[in-house]
C-alpha positions as semicolon CSV with decimal commas, in nm:
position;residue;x (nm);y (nm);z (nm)
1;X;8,292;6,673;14,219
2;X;8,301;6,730;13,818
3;X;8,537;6,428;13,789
4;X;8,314;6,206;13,976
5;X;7,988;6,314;13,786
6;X;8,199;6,269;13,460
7;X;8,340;5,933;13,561
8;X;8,010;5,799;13,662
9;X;7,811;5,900;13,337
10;X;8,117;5,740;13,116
11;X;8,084;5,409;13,311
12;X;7,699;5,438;13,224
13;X;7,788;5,478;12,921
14;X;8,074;5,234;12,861
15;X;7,833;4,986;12,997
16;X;7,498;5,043;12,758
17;X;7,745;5,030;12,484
18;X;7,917;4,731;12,522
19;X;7,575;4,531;12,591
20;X;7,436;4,706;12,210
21;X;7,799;4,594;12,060
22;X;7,776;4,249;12,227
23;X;7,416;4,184;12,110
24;X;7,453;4,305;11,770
25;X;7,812;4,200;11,664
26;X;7,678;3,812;11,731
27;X;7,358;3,914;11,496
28;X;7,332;3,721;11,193
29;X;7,243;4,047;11,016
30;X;7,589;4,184;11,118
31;X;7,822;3,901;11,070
32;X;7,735;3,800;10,702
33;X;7,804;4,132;10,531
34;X;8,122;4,210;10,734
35;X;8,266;3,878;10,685
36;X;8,181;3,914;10,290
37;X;8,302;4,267;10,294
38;X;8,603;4,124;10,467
39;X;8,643;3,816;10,231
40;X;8,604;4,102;9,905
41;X;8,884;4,315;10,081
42;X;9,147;4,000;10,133
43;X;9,067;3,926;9,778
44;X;9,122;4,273;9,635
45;X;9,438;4,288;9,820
46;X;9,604;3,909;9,685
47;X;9,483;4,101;9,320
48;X;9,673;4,351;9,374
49;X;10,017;4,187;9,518
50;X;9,984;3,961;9,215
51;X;9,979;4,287;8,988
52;X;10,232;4,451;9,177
53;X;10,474;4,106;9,147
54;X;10,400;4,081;8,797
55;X;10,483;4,443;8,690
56;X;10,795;4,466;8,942
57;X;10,908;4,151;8,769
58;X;10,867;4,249;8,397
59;X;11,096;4,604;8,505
60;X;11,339;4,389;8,564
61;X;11,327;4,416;8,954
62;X;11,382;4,216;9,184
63;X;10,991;4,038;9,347
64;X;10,981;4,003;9,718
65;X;11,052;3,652;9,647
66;X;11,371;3,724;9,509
67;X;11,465;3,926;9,808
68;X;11,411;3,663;10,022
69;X;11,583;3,391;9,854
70;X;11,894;3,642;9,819
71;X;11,893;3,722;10,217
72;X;11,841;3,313;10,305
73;X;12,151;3,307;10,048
74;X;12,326;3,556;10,231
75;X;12,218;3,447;10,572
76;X;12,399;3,093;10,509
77;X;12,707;3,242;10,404
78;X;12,768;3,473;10,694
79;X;12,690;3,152;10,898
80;X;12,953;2,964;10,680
81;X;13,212;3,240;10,714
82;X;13,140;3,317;11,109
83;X;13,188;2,856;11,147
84;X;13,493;2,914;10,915
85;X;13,591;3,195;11,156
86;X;13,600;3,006;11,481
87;X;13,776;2,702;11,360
88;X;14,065;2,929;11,251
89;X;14,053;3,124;11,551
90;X;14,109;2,793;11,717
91;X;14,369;2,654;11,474
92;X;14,523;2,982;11,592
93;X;14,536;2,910;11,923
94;X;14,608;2,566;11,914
95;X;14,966;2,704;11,703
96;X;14,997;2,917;11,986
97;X;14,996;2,722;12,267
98;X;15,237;2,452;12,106
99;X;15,442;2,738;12,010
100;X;15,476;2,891;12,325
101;X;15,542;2,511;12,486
102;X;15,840;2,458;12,253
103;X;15,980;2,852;12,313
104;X;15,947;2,817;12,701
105;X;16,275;2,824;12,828
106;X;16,376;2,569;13,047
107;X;16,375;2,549;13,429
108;X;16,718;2,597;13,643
109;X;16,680;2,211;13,734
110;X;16,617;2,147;13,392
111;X;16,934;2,326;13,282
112;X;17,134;2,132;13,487
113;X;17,001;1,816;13,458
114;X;17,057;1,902;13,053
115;X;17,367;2,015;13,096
116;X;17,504;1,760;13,286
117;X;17,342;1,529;13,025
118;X;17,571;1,704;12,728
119;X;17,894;1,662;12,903
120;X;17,840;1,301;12,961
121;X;17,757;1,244;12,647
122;X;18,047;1,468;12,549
123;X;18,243;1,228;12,705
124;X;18,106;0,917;12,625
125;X;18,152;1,049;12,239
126;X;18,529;1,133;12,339
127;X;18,600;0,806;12,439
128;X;18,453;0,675;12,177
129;X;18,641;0,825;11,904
130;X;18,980;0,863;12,121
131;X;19,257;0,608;11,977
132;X;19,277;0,282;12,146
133;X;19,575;0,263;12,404
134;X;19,799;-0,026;12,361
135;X;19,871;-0,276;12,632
136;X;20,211;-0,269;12,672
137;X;20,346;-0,482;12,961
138;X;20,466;-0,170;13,179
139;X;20,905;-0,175;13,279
């Protein structure tokens, strides 16, 4: 009962008010001096950052416009290193892989076929260096 008595009269009033603020916030009379207080304000403030800059500056400082050329500085070198990173992570893994193709031990076929491979060509090299045989008409 309360609530609803209390929620009814705040609607009212909610209401009245925002047709007042609506009719006098587009008034003429109200606009100009906020908008020059406004325009003073923005002013005073730019003053003042210039004064702060300037003084900050002469301590020997660093301005917020030297902080923000240092970070961009910074900001491209951690993207340098981080590019620099992943190529040699993949130079990495490119020396990998051919290293582990040229350690992988070969297959059982593979063994054979190789080492049937080395004793023919143990044999063809025997032959090869073997002293010639004479051709001597057999008695």
């Amino acid at each position: 009962m309360v609530w609803d008595a209390w929620k009814k009269s705040f609607d009212t009033w909610e209401d009245r008010t925002a047709k007042l603020l609506e009719v006098a916030l587009k008034s003429p009379v109200v606009l100009r001096p906020a908008a020059a207080a406004l325009t003073a304000g923005l002013r005073a403030k730019a003053a003042a950052d210039k004064v702060a800059t300037y003084v900050v500056g002469h301590m020997g400082l660093p301005t917020k416009a030297d902080q923000e050329r240092a970070l961009h500085a910074i900001y491209r070198l951690e993207s340098r290193i981080i590019d620099l990173e992943e190529k040699l992570d993949a130079e990495r893994e490119e020396k990998r892989t051919i290293t582990v193709r040229e350690a992988k031990p070969a297959e059982p076929r593979e063994r054979e076929a190789l080492s049937a491979h080395d004793e023919t060509q143990k044999t063809l090299v025997g032959l090869a260096h073997a002293p010639a045989e004479t051709t001597e008409p057999r008695k």
